[in-house]
Short mmCIF file of the C-alpha atoms (twelve columns), coordinates in Angstrom:
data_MODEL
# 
_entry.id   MODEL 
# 
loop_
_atom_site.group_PDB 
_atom_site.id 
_atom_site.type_symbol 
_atom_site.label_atom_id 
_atom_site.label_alt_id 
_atom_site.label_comp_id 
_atom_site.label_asym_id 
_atom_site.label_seq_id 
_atom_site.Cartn_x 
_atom_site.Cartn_y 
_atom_site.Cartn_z 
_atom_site.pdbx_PDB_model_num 
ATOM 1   C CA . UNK A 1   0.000   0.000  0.000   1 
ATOM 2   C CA . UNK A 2   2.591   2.250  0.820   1 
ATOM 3   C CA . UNK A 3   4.442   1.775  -2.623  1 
ATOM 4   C CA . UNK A 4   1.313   3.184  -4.142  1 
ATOM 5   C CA . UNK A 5   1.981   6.337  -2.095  1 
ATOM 6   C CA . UNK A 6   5.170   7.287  -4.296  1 
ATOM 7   C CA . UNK A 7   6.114   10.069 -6.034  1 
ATOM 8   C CA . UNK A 8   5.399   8.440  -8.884  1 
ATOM 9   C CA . UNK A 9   1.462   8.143  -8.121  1 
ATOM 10  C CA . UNK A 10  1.820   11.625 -6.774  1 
ATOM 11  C CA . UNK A 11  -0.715  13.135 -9.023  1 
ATOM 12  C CA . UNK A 12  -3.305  10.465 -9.286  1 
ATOM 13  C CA . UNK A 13  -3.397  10.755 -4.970  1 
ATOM 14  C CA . UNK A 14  -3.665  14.553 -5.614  1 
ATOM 15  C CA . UNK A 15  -6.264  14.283 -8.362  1 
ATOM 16  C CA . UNK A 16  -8.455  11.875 -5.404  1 
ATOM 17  C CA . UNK A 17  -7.649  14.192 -2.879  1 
ATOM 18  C CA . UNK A 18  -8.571  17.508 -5.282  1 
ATOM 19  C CA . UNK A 19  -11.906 16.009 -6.227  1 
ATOM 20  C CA . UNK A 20  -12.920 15.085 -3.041  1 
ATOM 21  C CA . UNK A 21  -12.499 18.057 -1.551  1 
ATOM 22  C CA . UNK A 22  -13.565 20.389 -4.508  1 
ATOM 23  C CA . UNK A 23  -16.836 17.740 -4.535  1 
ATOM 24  C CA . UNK A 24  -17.646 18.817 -0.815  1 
ATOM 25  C CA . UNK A 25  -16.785 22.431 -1.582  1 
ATOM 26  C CA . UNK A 26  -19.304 22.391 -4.647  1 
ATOM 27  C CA . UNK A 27  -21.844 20.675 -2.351  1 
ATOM 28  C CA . UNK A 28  -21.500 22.324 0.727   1 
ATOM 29  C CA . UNK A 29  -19.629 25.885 0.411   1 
ATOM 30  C CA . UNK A 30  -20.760 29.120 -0.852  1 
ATOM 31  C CA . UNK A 31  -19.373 31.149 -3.348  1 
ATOM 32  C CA . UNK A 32  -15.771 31.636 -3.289  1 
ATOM 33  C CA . UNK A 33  -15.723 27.539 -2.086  1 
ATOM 34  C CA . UNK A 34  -17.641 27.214 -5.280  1 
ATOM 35  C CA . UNK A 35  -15.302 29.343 -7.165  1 
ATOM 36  C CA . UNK A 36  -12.348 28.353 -5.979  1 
ATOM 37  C CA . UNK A 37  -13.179 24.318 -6.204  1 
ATOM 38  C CA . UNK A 38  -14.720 25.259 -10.270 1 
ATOM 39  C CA . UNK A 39  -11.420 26.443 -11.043 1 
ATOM 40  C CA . UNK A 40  -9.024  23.988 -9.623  1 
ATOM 41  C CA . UNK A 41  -11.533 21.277 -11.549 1 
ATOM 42  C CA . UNK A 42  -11.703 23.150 -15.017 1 
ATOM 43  C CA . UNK A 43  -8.527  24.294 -14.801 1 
ATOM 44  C CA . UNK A 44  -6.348  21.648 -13.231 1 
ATOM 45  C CA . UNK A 45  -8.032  18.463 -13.789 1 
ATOM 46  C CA . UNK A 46  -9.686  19.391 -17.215 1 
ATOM 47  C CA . UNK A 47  -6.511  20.935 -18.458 1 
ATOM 48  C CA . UNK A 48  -4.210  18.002 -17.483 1 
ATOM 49  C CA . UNK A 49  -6.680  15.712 -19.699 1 
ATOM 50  C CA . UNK A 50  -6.632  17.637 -22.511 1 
ATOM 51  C CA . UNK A 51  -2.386  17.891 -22.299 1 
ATOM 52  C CA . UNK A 52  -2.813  14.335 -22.090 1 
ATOM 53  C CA . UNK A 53  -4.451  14.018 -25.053 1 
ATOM 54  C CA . UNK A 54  -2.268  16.662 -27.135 1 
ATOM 55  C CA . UNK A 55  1.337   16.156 -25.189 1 
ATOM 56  C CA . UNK A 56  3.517   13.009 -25.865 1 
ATOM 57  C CA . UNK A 57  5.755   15.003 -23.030 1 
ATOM 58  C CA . UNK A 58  5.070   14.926 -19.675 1 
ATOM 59  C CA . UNK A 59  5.388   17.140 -16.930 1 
ATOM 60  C CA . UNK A 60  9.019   19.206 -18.182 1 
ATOM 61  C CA . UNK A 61  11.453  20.234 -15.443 1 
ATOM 62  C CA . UNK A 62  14.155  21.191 -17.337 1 
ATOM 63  C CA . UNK A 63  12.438  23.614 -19.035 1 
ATOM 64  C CA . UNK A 64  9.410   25.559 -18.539 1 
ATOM 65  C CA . UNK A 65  6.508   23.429 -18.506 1 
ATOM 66  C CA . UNK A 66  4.506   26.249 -20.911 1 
ATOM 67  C CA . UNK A 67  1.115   24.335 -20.745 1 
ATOM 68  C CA . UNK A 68  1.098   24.044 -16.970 1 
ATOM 69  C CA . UNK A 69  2.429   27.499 -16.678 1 
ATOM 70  C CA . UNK A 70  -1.071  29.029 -18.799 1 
ATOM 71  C CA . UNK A 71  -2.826  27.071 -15.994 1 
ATOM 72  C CA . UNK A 72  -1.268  28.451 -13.342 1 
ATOM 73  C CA . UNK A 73  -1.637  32.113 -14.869 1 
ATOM 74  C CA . UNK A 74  -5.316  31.283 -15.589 1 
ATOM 75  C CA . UNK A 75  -5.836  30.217 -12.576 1 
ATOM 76  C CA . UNK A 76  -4.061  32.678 -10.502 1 
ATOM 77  C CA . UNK A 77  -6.087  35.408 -12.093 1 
ATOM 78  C CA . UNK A 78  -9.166  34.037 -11.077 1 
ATOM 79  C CA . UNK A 79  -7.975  33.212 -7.618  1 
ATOM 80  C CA . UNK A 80  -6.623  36.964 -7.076  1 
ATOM 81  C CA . UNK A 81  -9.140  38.356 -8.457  1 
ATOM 82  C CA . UNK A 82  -11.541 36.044 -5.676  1 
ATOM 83  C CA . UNK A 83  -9.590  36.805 -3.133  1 
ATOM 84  C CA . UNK A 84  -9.672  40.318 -3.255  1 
ATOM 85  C CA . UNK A 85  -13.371 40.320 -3.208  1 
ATOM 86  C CA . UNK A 86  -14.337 37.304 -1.163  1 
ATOM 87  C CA . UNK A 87  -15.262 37.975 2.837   1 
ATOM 88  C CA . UNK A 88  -12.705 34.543 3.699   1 
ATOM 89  C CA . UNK A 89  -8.960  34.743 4.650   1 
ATOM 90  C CA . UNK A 90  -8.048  31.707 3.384   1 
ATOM 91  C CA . UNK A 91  -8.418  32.696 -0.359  1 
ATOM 92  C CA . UNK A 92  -5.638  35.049 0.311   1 
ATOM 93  C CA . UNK A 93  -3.286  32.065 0.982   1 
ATOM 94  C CA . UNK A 94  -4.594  30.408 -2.044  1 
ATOM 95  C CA . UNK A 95  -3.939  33.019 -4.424  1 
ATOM 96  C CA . UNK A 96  -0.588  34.075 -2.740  1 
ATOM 97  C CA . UNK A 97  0.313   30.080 -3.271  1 
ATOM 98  C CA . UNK A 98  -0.718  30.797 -6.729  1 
ATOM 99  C CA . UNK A 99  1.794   33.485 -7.125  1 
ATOM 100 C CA . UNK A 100 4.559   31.716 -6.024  1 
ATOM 101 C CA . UNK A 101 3.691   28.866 -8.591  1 
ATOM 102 C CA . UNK A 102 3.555   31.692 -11.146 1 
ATOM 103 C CA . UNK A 103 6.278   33.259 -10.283 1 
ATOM 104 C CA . UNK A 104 8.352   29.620 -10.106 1 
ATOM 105 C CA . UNK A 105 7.959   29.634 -13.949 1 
ATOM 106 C CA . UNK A 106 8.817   32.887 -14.601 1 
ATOM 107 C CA . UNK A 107 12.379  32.548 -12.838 1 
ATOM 108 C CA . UNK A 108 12.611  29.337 -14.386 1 
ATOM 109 C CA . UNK A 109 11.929  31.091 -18.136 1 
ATOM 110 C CA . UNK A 110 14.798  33.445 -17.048 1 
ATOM 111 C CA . UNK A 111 17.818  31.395 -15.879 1 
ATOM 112 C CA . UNK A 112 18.279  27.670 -16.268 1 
ATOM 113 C CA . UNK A 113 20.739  27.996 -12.560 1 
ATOM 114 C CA . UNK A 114 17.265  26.941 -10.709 1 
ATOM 115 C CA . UNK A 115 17.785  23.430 -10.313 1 
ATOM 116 C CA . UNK A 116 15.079  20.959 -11.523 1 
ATOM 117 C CA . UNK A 117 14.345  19.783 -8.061  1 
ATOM 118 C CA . UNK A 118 13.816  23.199 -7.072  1 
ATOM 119 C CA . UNK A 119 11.010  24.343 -9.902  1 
ATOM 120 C CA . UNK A 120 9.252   20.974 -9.752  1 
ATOM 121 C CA . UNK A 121 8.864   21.730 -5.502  1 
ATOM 122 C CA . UNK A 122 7.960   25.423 -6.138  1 
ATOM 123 C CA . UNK A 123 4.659   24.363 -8.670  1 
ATOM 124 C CA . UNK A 124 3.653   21.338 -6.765  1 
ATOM 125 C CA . UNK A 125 3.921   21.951 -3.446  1 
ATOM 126 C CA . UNK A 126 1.797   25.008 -3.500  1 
ATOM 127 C CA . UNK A 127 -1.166  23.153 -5.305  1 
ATOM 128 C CA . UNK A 128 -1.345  20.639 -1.937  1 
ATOM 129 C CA . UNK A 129 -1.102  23.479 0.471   1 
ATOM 130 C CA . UNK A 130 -3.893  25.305 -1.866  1 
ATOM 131 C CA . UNK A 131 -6.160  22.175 -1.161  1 
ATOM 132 C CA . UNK A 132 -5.540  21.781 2.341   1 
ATOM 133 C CA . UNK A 133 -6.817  25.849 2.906   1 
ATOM 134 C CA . UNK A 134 -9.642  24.688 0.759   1 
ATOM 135 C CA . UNK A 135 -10.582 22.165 2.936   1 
ATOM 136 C CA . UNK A 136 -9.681  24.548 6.145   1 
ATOM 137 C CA . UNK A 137 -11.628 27.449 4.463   1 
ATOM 138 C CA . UNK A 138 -14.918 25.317 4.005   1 
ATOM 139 C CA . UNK A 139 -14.810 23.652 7.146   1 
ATOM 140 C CA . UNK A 140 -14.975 27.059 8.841   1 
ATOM 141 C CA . UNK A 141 -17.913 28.412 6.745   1 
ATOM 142 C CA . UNK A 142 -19.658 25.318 7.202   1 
ATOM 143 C CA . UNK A 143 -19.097 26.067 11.516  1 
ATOM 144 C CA . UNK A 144 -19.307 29.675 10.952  1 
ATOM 145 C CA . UNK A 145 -23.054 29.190 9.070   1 
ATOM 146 C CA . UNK A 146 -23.710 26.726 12.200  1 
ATOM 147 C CA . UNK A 147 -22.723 29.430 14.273  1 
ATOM 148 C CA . UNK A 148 -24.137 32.394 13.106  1 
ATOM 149 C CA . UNK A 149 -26.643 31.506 10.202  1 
ATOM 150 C CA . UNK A 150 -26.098 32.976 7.013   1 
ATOM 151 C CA . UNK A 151 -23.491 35.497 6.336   1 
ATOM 152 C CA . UNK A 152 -22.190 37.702 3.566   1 
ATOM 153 C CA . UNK A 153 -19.795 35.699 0.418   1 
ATOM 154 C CA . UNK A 154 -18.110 38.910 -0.504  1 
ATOM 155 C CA . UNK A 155 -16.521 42.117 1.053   1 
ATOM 156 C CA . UNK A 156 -18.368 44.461 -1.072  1 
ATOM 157 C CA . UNK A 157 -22.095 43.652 -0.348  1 
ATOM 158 C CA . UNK A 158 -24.587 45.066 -3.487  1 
ATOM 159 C CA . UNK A 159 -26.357 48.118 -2.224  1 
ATOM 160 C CA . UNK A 160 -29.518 47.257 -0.822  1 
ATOM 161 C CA . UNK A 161 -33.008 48.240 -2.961  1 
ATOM 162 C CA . UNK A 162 -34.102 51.743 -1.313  1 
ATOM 163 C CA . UNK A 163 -37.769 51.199 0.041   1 
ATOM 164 C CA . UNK A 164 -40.037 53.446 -0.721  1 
ATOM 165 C CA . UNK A 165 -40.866 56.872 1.092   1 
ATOM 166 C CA . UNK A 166 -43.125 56.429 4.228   1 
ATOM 167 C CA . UNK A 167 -45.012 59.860 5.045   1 
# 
C-alpha cells in the first residue's frame, strides 16, 4: 500500500484528494468555495486531460513546462481576483500560493541555474497546500453558518433596494 503512495502516483493521490475536496466544496460551500473548487476542476483536472491528449511530453522540469504554466496564470487570475473580493482569509493564501507557482515559472523562463528539483517543488507543493486551505476554508464556513446563520460571500455587499418613502 505504501508503494502506491510514491512520487510516482503523486498526481493520481492529488487528483483523489482535489476532487474530493472540490466535490464537498461544490456541495456544501458558498461562493468563493464554489469558485475556488470550479477552477481547480476546469482548470487543473480538465486541463491536465486535454495535455494528455495533445502532449507526448510529460510534466518538463528542465524547461518551462509552458502548458502548466497558462494554468497556473489562468488560474491565478481568477484566484486573485476572488480573493480580493471574497469575505474569507483563506483565499488570500490560495492566491498568494498561486503566485509563487507563477512566479516559479517565470524565474525558471529566465535562468536555467534553478535546479530541476527546485522548480518541480515550487509548482507542486503550493497546489497541496492550496487544497488543504480549501478544505480549512470550508470547514470554517460550514461552523461559521452553524454558528451564526447565514453570512455575507463577498466584502463588497450590493447596495440594498431603497424602500419606498413612508409619510
Amino acid at each position: 500500500m505504501i508503494d502506491w503512495l510514491t512520487f510516482d502516483n503523486r498526481q493520481q493521490v492529488q487528483d483523489i484528494v482535489a476532487f474530493a475536496v472540490c466535490v464537498a466544496a461544490l456541495i456544501w460551500g458558498a461562493g468563493p468555495e464554489r469558485i475556488v473548487a470550479a477552477t481547480w476542476l476546469v482548470v487543473f483536472e480538465g486541463g491536465s486531460i486535454l495535455q494528455d491528449y495533445t502532449s507526448q511530453n510529460g510534466f518538463q522540469v528542465l524547461s518551462v513546462d509552458w502548458s502548466l504554466a497558462l494554468m497556473d496564470m489562468i488560474a491565478g487570475v481568477i484566484w486573485i481576483t476572488l480573493a480580493l473580493q471574497a469575505n474569507r482569509n483563506y483565499t488570500l493564501w490560495i492566491a498568494g500560493l498561486q503566485l509563487l507557482a507563477m512566479i516559479a515559472h517565470l524565474a525558471r523562463g529566465m535562468t536555467d541555474l534553478i535546479a530541476p528539483i527546485a522548480y518541480a517543488i515550487l509548482i507542486i507543493v503550493p497546489g497541496w497546500l492550496q487544497l488543504v486551505f480549501l478544505a480549512i476554508g470550508l470547514a470554517f464556513h460550514l461552523a461559521r453558518k452553524r454558528q451564526f446563520g447565514k453570512y455575507r460571500d463577498w466584502r463588497i455587499s450590493p447596495a440594498p433596494n431603497p424602500s419606498p418613502a413612508t409619510s
